[in-house]
C-alpha positions in Angstrom: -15.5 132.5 258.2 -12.0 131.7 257.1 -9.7 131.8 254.4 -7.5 129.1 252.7 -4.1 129.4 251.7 -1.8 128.0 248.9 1.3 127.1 246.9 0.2 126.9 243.5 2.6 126.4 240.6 2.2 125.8 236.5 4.2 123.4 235.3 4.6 122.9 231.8 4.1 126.1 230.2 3.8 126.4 226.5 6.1 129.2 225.4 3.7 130.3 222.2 0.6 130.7 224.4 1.4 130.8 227.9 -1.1 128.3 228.5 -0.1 125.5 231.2 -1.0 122.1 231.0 -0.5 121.1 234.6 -0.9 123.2 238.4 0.4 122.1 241.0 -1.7 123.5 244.1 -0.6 122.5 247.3 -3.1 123.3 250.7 -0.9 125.3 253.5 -3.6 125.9 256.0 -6.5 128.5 256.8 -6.7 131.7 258.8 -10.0 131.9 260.1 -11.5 135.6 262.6 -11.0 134.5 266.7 -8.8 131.1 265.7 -5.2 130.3 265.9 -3.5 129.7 262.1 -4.2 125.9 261.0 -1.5 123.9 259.1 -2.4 121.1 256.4 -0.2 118.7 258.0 -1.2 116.1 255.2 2.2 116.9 253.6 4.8 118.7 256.0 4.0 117.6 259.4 5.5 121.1 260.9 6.3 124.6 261.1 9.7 124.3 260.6 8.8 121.9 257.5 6.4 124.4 256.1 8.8 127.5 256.9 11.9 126.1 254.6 9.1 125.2 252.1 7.5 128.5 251.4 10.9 130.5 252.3 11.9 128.7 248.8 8.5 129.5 247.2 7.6 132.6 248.0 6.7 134.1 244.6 3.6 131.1 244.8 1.7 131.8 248.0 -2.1 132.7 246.6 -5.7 133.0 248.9 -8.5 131.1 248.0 -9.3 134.0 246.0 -6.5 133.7 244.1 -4.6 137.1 245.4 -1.3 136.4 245.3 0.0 136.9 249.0 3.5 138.1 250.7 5.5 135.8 252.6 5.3 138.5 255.1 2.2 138.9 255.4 1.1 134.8 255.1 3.8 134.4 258.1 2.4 137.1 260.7 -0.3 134.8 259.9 1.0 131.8 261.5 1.4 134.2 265.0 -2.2 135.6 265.5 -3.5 134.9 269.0 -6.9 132.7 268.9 -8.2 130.0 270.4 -6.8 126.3 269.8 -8.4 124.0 267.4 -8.0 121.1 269.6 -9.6 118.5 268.0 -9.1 114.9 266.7 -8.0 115.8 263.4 -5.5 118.0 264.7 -2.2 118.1 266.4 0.7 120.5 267.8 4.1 120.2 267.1 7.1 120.7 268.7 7.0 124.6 268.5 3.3 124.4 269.3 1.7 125.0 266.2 -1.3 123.4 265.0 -1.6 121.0 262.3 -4.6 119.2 260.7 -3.9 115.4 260.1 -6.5 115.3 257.5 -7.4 117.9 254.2 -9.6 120.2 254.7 -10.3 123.7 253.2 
């Protein structure tokens, strides 16, 4: 069992209600018990992408459960020891994180 994380963002907010008519929610990856952290690669193709990314966003880092998560906390994240994904849909980059090339959740 896993958890997915993301960058989610209203845009458009109505400024008598506070109701938004648009969210942005963009897929970062998934922590999941015994495996190493897995990128959505679909977007930033990185580490180093997704680092300057959520370094500028970190007030909009949210769990599947919508808990709104520290950048802290999502980046010790990215460290954990586990095993590698290694599978077709996924790649390393050059500091030997994992990526997936398609989306998943």
């Amino acid at each position: 069992m896993g958890t997915n994380y993301y960058y989610k963002e209203d845009i458009d907010t109505c400024c008598h209600c506070g109701r938004t008519s648009e969210e942005v929610v963009i897929h970062i990856g998934k922590s999941s018990a015994g495996w190493r952290w897995l990128f959505n690669g679909t977007k930033y193709k990185s580490y180093q992408e997704w680092m300057f990314f959520l370094a500028n966003h970190k007030d909009s880092i949210y769990d599947e459960y919508n808990r709104k998560i520290d950048f802290t906390e999502i980046t010790y994240l990215f460290d954990k020891e586990g095993m590698s994904h290694g599978s077709r849909f996924s790649f390393k980059d050059k500091d030997g994180y994992e990526l997936s090339n398609t989306d998943f959740s």
